[in-house]
Each structure stands twice: as structure tokens, then as C-alpha cells.
BATI-180476 format. One record per residue: residue in one letter; y, x, z of N, C-alpha, C, O, CB in turn. Coordinates in steps of 0.05 Angstrom, whole numbers, plus 5000, padded with zeros to 4 digits. Each point is the difference from the previous one (the first is absolute). Glycine has a CB too. Layout:
<kolkols>
aYXZYXZYXZYXZYXZ/...
</kolkols>
This chain:
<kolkols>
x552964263501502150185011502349835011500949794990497950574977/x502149775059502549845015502850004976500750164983497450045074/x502749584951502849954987501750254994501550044981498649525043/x499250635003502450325004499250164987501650184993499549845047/x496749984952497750204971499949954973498249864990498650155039/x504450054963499949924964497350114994498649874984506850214998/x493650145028497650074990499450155023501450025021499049974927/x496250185045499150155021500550265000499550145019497749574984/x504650414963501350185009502650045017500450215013497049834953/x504549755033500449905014501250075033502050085012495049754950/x499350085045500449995023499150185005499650065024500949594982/x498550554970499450265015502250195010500150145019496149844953/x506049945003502650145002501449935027501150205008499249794941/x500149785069501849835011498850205022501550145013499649314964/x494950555027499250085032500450315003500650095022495649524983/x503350624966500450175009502350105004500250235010496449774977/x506449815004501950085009501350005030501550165012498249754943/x498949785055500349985035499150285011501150145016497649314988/x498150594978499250365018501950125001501150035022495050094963/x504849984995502250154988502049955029500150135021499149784914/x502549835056502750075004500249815028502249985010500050144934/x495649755070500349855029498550135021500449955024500049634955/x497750615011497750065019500450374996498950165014497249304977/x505850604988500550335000497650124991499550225010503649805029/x494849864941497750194997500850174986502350034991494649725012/x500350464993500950184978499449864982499549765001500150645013/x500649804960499749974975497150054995499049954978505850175012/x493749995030497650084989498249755007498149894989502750665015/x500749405021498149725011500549754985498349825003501850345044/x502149794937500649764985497550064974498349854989507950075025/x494250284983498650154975497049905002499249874981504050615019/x495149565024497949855010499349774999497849934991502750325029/x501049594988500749685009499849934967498649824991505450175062/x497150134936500449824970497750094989498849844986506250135002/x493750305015497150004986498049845010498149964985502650465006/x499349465032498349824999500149754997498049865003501050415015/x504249594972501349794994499149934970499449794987504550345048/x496250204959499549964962496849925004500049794987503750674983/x493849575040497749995004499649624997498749864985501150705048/x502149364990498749705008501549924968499249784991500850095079/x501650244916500949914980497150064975499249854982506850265039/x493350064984496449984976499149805015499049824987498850704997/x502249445039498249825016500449714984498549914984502150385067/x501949594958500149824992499949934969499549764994502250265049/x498850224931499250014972497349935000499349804987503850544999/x495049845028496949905000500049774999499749884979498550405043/x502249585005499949754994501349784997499949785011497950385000/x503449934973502049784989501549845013499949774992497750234982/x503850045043501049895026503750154987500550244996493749775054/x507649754949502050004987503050075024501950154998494849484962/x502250155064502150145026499650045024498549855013504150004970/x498550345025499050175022500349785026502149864998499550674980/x496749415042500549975034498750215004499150184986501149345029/x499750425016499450045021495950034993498350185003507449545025/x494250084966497149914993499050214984497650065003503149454998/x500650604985499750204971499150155008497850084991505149884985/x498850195050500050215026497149984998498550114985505949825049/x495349904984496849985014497850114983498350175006503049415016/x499250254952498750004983499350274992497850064990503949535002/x500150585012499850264983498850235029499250234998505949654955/x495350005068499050175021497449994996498450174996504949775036/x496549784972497149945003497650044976497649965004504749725027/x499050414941498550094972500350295010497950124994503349504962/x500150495053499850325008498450135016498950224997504749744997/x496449855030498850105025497849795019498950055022505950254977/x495149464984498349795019501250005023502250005009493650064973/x500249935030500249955031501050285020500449975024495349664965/x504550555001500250295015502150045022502450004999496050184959/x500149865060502049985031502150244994499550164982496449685059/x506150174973501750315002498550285011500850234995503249455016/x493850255005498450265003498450094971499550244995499849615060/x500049964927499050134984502050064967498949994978496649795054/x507650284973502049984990500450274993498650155014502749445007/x500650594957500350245005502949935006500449765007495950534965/x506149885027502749925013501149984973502249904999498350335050/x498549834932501749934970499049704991501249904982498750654997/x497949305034499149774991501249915018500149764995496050284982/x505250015048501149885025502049954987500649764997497750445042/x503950054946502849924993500749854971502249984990498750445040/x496549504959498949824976500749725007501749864989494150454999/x502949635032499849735013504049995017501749844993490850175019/x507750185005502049915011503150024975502049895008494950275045/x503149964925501650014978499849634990502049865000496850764985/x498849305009499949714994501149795011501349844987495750315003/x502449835039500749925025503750004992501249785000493650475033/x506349974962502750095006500849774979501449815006498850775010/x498849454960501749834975499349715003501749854992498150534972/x497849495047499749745009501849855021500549765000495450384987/x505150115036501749885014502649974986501049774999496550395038/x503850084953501849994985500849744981502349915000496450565007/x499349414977499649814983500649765022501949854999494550414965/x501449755058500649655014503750035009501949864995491750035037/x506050334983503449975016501850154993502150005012496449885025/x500950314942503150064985500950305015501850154992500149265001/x496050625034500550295015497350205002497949934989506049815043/x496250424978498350215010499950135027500750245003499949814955/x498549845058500150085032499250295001497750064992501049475027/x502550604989499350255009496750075017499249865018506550134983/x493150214990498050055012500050165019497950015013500749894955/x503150225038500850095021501149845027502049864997498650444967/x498549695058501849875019502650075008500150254999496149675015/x506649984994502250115008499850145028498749925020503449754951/x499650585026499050135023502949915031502549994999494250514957/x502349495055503249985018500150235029499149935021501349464966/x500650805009500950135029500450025027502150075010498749954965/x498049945031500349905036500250285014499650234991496849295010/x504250385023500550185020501750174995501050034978495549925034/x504150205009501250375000499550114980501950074986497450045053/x497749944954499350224979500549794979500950124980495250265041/x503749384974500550004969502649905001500649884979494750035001/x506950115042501950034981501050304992501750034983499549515035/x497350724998500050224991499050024960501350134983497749975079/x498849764933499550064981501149864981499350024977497650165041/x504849654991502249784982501150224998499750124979501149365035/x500550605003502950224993498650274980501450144986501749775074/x494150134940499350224982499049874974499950114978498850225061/x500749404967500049874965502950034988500850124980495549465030/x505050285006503450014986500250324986499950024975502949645071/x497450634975500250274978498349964986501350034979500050325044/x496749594970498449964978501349924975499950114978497149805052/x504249874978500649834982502950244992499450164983498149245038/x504350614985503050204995498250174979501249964979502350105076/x494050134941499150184987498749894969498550114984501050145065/x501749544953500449764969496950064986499550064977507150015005/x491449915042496849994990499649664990501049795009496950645031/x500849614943498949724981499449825017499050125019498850084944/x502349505044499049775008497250055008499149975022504149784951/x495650335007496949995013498950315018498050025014500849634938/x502950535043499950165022501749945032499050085021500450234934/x502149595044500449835024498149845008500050015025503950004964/x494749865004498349685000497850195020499249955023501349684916/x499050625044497350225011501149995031499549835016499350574937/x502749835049500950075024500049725021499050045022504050384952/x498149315021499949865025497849895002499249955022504950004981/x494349954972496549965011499750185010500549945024497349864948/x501250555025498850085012501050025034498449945018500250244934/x504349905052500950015022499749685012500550005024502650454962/x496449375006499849765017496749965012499449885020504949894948/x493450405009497350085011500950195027498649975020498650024928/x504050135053499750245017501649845026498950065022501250434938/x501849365042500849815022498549855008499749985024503550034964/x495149814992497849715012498550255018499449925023499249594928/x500650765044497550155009502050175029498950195012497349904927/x505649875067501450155019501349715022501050025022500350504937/x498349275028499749775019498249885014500049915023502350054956/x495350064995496949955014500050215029499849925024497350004920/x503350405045499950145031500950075019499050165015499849894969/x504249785021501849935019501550194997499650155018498149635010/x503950294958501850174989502349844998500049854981496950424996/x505349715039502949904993502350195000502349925000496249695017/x500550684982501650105017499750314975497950125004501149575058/x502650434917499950204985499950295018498850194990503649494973/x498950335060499250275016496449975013499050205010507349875007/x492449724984497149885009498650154981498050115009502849395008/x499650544952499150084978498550295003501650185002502249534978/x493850365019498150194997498550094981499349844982500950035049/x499250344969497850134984497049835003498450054981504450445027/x496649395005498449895005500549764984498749984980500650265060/x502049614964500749824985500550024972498549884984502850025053/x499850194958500250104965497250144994499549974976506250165023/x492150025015497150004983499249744996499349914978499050495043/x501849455002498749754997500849824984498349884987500750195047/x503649894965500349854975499050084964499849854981504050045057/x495850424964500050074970496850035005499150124980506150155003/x493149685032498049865001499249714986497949964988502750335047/x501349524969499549755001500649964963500049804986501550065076/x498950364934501149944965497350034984498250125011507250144990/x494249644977497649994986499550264986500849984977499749545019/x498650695010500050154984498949974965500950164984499250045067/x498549674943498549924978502349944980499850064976495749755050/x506650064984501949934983503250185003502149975012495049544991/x501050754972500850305004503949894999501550045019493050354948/x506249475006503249975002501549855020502450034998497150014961/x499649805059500549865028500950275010502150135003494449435006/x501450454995500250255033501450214987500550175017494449795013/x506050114948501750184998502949925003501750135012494950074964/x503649545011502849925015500449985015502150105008498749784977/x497649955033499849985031502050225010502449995003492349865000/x503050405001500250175012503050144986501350115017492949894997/x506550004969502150194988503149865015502050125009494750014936/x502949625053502049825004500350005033502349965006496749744947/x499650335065498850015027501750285005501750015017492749724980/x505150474989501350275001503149995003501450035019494850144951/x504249785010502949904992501049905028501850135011497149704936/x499949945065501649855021499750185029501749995017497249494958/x498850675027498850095017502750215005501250015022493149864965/x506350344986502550175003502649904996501950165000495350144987/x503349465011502349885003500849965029502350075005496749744953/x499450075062500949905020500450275021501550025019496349464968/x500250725004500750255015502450174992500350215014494949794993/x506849974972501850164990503049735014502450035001493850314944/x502549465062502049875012499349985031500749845017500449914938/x497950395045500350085039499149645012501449885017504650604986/x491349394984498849855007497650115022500049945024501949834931/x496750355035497750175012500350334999500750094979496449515007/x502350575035500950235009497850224976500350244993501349555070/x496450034931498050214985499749954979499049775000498850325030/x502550034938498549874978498150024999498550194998503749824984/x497649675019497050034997498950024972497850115000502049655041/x501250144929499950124976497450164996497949974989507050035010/x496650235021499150264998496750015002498950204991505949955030/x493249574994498050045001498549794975497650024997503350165056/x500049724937498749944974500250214979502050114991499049445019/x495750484982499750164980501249954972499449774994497050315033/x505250044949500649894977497349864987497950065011506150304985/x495949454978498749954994499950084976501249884981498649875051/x498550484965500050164976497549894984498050105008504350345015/x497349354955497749944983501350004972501749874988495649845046/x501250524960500550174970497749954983497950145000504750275020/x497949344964498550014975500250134977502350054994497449635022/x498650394968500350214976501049724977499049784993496150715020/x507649674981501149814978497350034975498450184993507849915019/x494549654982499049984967500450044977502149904994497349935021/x499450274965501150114984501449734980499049794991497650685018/x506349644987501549764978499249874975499650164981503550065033/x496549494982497949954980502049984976502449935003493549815027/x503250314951501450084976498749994975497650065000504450205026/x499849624942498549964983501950204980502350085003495149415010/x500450574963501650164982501949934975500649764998495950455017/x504049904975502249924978499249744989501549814998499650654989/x496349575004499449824978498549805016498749854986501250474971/x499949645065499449765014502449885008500149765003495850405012/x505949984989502449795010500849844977499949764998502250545036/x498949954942499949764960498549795007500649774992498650584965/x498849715059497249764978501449775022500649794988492550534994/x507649665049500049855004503549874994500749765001494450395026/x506250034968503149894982499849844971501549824991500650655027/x495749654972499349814983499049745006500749844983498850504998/x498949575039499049765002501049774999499449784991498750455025/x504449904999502949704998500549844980500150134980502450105040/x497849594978500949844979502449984999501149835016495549974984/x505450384978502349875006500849734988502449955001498750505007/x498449494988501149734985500949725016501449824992495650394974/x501149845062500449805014502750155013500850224994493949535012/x506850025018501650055009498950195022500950225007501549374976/x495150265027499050185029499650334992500550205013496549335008/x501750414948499950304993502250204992499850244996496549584994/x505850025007502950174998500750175027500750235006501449384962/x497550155047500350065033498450285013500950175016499249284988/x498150534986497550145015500250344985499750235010496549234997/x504350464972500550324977501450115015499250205013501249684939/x502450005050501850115011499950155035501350205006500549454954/x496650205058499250155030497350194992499250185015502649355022/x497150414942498150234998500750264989498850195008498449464987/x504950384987501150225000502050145014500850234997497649644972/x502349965049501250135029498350175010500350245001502049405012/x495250184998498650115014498050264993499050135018501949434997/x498750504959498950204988502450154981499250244997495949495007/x506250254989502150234984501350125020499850255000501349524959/x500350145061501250055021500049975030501850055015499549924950/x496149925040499350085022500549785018498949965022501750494966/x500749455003502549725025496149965017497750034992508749464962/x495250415077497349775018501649724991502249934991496050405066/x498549514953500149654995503550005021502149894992490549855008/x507350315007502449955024501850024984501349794997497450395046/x502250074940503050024986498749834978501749864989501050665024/x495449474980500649804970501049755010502349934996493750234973/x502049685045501149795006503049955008501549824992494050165017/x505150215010502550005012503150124986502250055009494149985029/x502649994937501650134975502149724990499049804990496250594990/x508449645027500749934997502950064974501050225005495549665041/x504550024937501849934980502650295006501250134983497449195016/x501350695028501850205009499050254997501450184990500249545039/x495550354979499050264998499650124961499050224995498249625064/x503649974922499950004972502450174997502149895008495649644982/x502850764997501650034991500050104967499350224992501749815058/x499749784938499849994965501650174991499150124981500149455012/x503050485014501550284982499650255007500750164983502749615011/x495350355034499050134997496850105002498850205008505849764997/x494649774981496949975003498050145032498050135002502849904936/x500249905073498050015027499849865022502049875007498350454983/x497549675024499449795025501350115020499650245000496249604989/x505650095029500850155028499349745016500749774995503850624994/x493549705035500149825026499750185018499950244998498249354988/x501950225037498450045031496649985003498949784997505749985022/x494650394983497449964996499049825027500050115022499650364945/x499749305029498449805026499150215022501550065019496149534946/x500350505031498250185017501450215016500549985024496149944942/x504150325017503150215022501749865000500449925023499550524966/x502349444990502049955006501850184981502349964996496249885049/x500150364944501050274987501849934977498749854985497050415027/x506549794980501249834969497650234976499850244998507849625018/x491349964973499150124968501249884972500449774994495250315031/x504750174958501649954981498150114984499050225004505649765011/x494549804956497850094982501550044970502349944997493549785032/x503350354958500249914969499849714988497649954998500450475000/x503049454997499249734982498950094983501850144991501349585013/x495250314984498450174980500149724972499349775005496650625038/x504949674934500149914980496849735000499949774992503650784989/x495449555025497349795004499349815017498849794994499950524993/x502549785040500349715012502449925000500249795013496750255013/x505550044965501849955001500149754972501749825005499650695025/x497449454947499149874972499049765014500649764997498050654967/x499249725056498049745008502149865019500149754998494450485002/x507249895020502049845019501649784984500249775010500450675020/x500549644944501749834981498149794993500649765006502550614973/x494049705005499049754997499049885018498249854992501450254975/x500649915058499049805022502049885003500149774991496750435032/x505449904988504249895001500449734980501049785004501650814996/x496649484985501349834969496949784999500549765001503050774961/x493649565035498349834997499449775029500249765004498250654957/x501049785051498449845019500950015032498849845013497350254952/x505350035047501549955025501149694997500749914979500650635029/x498849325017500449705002503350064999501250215003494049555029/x505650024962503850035008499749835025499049785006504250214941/x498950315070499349995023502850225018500650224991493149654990/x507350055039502550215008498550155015501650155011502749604990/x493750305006497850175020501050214995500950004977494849805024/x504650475015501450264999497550124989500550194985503449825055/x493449954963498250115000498549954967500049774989500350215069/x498750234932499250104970498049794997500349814985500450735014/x496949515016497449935004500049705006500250005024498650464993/x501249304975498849804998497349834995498650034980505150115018/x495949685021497849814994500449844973502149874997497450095055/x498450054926500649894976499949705006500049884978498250524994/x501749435047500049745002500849935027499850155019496949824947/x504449745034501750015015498349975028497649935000506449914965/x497650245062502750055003502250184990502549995003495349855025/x500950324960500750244987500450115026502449975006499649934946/x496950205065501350205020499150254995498250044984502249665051/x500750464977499450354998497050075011498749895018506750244994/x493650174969497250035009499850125024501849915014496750124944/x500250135053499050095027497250214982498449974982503349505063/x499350744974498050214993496749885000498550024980505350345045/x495649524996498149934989498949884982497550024998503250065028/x501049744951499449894975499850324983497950114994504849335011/x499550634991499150224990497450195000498450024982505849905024/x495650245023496550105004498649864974499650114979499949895080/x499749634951498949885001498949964967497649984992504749915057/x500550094933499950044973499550304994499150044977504049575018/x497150565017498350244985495649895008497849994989508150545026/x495149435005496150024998498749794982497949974988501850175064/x502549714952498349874977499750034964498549914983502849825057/x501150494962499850184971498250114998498949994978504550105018/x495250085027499150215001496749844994498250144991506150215043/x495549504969497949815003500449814966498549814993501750175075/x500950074924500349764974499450234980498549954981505949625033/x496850734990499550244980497750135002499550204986504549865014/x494349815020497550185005499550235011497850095004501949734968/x502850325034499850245008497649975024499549785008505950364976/x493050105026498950035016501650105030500750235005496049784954/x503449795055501550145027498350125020500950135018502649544978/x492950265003499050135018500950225010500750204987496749624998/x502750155054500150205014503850004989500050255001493550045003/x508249674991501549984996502349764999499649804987497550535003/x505049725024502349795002501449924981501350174989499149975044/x499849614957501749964979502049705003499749784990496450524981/x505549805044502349865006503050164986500150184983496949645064/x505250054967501950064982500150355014501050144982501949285006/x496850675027500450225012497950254986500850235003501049455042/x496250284944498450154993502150104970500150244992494749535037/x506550004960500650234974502650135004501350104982496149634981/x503850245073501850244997498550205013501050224998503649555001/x493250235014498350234997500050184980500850244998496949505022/x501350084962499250044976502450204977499850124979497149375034/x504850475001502150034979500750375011500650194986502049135007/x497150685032500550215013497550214986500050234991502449475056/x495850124958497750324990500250034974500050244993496149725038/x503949844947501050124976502250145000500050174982498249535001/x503650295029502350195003498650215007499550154981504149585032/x495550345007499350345006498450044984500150244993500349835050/x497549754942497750174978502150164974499350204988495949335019/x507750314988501950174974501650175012502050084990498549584978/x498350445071501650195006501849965006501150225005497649954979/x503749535024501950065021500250025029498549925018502749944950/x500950275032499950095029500449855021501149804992500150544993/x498449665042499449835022503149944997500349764994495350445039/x506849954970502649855007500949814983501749845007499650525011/x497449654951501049814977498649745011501349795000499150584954/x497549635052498049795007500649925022499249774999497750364978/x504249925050501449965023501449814992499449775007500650645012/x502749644962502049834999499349834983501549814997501650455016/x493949754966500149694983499349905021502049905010496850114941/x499449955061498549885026501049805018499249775005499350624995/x504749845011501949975017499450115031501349985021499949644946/x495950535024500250135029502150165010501750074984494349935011/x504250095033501850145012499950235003501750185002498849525013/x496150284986499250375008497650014975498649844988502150255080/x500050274934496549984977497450025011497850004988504350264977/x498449755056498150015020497949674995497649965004506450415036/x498249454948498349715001498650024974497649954999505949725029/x498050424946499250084970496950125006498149904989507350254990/x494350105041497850174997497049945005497950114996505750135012/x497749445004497349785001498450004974497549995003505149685026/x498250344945498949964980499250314986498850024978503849505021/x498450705019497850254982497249984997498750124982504150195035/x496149515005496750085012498449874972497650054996502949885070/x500949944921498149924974500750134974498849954979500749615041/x503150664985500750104966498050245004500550225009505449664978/x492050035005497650214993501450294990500650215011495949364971/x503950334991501050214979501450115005500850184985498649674990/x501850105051502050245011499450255017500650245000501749404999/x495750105019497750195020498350184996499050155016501249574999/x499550254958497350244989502150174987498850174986496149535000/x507750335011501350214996499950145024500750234997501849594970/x496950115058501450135014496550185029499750125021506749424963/x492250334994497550125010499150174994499750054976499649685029/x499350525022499650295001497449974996498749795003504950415025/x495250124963498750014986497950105029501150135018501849914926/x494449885057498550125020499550285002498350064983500149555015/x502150535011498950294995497450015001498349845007505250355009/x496150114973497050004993499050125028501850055016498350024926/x496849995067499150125022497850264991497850024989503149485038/x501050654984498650284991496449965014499149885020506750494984/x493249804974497050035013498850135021497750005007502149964958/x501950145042500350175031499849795021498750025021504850374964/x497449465010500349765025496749934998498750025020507349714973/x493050194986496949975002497850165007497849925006503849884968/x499250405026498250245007501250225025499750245005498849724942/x502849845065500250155026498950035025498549815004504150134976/x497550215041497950045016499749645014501749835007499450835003/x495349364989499649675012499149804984499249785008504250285014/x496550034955499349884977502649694999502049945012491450294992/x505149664974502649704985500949945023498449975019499449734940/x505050295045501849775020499050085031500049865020500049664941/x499550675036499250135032497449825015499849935024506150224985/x492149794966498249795018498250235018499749925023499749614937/x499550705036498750205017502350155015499550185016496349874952/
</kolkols>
């Protein structure tokens, strides 16, 4: 390991924070990056291989996937290899080059669509929803230069089929941004008296409606069994008690646990108040006597001394703060150490505020009580979780009526077959 790495956790911590905080990823994509970081980490346990290069890299591509060209690749074994790739470079030079190319604006029309990135930007959308909008709009310029287009009144219906031609349809979430983001600019430049016609108006919406899934969920005495598994005695297991009964007594996501700070603690009148990561919504819970016991003995046992604003600590050093994805990451592996059976079923940190919701409606409370443990806004989001309270549904099931014998013996004989 380089001199800048104390270890390879480490440097797991150091690269997914560049994602994080140089490159604007999400949280879900750091979340990725480190599951397959933790992998070359069995990798190198197998074989006994003590510090990570570059070489390690290879090593672990090439035990995964051999000789196999990219045509015979699926795109999750694609983003396997290029995740590896990311932390090897990281390791030699300390950065992470963007995989993206920089886009730059030329001409008339793109400094038109400079000036419609900028409102973009005023409508305080996330970094990586910006990032969307000028890739895609910088596709839609290289394809309006290729066809001699310098000119935004030149702009046709013709032109806009053909380009939403050139998009891959196969890669169903592309082409829906594409196209949505395309919309957007398409009715921008016509509401600023750029072009006389919206053209907007001839792209179809892109309506693809998948049938949600049903919420995976465990019952009372599976969540015990896996609250039991913990060990408290260690420090890590003081740690871990304590975000596991967040996440199942009260519902909190990996996002607010992790992001659960000293301020959102209020001890005299025993309850949590935050901003919830995800809306933004302030939620105010109960400190409930039980994690509130387990919060004290983590405080006093096993939290590092440390001025970090943040609850949640790494039990070794650097001591820095967790990230939702450690969290997830430590439930599945509960869920996996207790045996529970997760077939056909999710068991991350999110499944036991599922979980927590449908035991709630099986003792009968009502959608608005369960709204606000949640912190939803509407109950409309709550009512996601009726489709599995059985025992509610067969209250509310009619009875078939019966069919008089007249219907059988009427002229024509059975079901009108003569």
C-alpha cells in the first residue's frame, strides 16, 4: 500500500469520497463502486495478498472474467471491471478522471443552450441532474452539426425524428432522458421567441409503466432474530445495535442514519427531529427508551473521541463518518449471519422500514399515523404498502353470489351453446 493509504479500507474511504465530493456522484453509484471494492477485498483474503496495486486489479479481473472480449460481457460485468479500473487509477495517481468527456458549446445554438443550462441551473436541480441535461443536449448538437445546422430557426421536424432515431432504443433509461430533456429545450427556445413553432409539441411523452413490486418485508420475529445476532460487546456491535434499531423500530433510511447528527438528538424531550436526506421534509420521532439505552452505550463505550458532528462513526481510524452505504451494507450482512431466508426478497437496510410499516397496519394503524412515522408527505405514498396487508383485504372481500338454476335451463340449453 502507497505511503497516502494506511490501509485498503482506507483507500476505499479516500476514492469513494472523490466520487462523492469531486465528481458529484450519487450515493447510489458510490454505493456500487464500493460493492465491488469490498469483492477485490475477498479477492485478495483468498489469496493472501496483503497490499493492494494496480496488479491486484488485474489480478482480480482476470480471476473473474479471463479471456472474455466485451461482446461476450453483460453490462453489470462491464461495470465490474470498469469499478476496478476506477480504484487502481485512484491508487497510482491519487485522482479519478471522469468518464464522461467535457462537453463545450459552440456556435449560435450552443450558446442558446448555455443560456438554457444556466435556468436549469437557478431551479437548484442536483449536480448530476445538470451533468444529464448537457450530455444529452451536447448529443443532440454533435448530431445537428454533423447535418449542417448552425442556425436554430434551420431547426425542423424532420430533424428532430431523425435525431430521436439515432438514440438506442434498447437502452430503455437513455432514451428516456434523452428524449425528456430534448423536450424541455425544445419548449424552452420556443417560449423565448427563438423558433416560431413548438416543436416539443411533436415528441410523444415517454410513458413506460412498470408494475411496482411488491415491498419485501419480514415479520416480527424475524427482525428479533436478526437484532439478536449482534454482538454487543464489541465496539462495532454497540455501533451497529444502535442503526439497526433505527432502521426497524422507527423506520429512519441508510441516508438519515448515517447522516444522523449530535444536533438532531434531543434528550429532554426524548426525540429525533431532522431533515430527512431524500425530501428534505423535517421528521420528528420518539427517542424511544430502547434505542435511546443502546445510543448511551455506544456514546460512553465505543464511539472513537472524536469532534465529528456526526453520531455514526468508523470504529477504526480514520474514524471518519459512515455513508449509507456501510449501513445497507451491515444489514445484509446480518441478514445473512441470522440465517434468515431472504429468497425472492430484499434485505437491505430499507426492507425493515418496509417492514416496520406492514407490521403497523397488520395491529391496525391508520395510514396518517404511519405517514408521519415514515415522514411521508402524502398517504398516497403510505398506500404502497396495503397490497400485502392480506388480513385486511379479506375483510374487505365480497361474497360471490349464487346463480339461480334458471340461468341453466334456459332456452338453448348450458351457456347458450345451441
Amino acid at each position: 500500500m502507497q505511503q497516502k493509504f494506511k490501509s485498503f479500507e482506507d483507500l476505499i474511504t479516500q476514492a469513494s469520497d472523490y466520487l462523492r465530493n469531486k465528481l458529484s456522484k450519487r450515493e447510489r453509484t458510490v454505493y456500487y463502486h464500493v460493492l465491488v471494492w469490498q469483492r477485490i477485498k475477498k479477492y485478495m483474503f483468498s489469496q493472501k495478498i496483503q497490499h493492494f496495486s494496480s496488479s491486484v486489479g488485474k489480478g482480480f479481473i482476470q480471476m473473474r472474467f479471463g479471456n472474455k472480449t466485451r461482446k461476450e460481457l453483460t453490462r453489470n460485468q462491464l461495470n465490474i471491471i470498469h469499478f476496478t479500473k476506477v480504484l487502481c487509477q485512484f491508487f497510482d495517481i491519487g485522482t479519478i478522471m471522469p468518464r464522461r468527456k467535457a462537453v463545450f458549446f459552440e456556435g449560435s445554438i450552443g450558446q442558446i443552450m448555455t443560456e438554457y443550462i444556466s435556468c436549469k441551473m437557478t431551479q437548484r436541480l442536483k449536480q448530476h441532474t445538470i451533468e444529464c441535461h448537457k450530455q444529452t443536449l451536447y448529443r443532440f448538437l454533435v448530431f445537428l452539426n454533423k447535418a449542417g445546422i448552425v442556425s436554430i430557426k434551420s431547426l425542423t421536424q424532420a430533424h428532430i425524428v431523425n435525431y430521436i432515431k439515432t438514440i438506442d432504443a434498447s437502452r430503455i433509461g437513455l432514451s428516456r432522458i434523452c428524449i425528456t430533456n430534448l423536450r424541455g429545450f425544445l419548449n424552452y427556445i420556443f417560449i423565448q421567441h427563438y423558433i416560431d413553432f413548438d416543436l416539443s409539441q411533436i415528441i410523444p411523452k415517454f410513458n413506460r409503466r412498470s408494475a411496482q413490486q411488491l415491498p419485501s418485508f419480514y415479520s416480527k420475529s424475524e427482525i428479533q432474530q436478526l437484532i439478536n445476532t449482534i454482538n454487543r460487546g464489541t465496539k462495532v456491535g454497540k455501533r451497529d445495535y444502535v442503526m439497526l434499531l433505527l432502521a426497524a423500530r422507527v423506520g429512519l433510511r441508510a441516508s438519515d442514519i448515517a447522516g444522523l447528527k449530535f444536533e438532531n438528538l434531543d434528550w429532554e424531550k426524548c426525540t429525533i427531529k431532522l431533515h430527512q436526506f431524500k425530501t428534505g421534509r423535517l421528521l420528528e420521532l420518539p427517542l424511544l427508551s430502547e434505542i435511546g439505552n443502546a445510543l448511551i452505550d455506544y456514546l460512553k463505550y465505543s464511539r472513537p473521541q472524536s469532534d465529528d458532528p456526526y453520531v455514526f462513526l468508523l470504529c477504526r481510524k480514520p474514524y471518519s463518518r459512515l455513508y449509507p452505504y456501510s449501513v445497507s451494507q451491515m444489514v445484509q450482512s446480518l441478514f445473512l449471519k441470522a440465517g434468515i431466508n431472504t429468497e425472492n426478497r430484499k434485505h437491505g437496510a430499507h426492507a425493515l422500514r418496509h417492514s416496520l410499516a406492514v407490521n403497523m397496519l397488520e395491529k391496525g394503524t391508520t395510514l396518517p399515523v404511519i405517514s408521519e412515522v415514515l415522514g411521508h408527505e402524502y398517504t398516497s405514498s403510505t398506500e404502497y404498502y396495503l397490497r400485502v396487508d392480506t388480513k385486511s383485504m379479506r375483510q374487505c372481500a365480497l361474497e360471490v353470489p349464487s346463480v339461480s338454476i334458471d340461468f341453466y335451463n334456459q332456452q338453448g340449453g348450458l351457456f347458450y351453446a345451441y
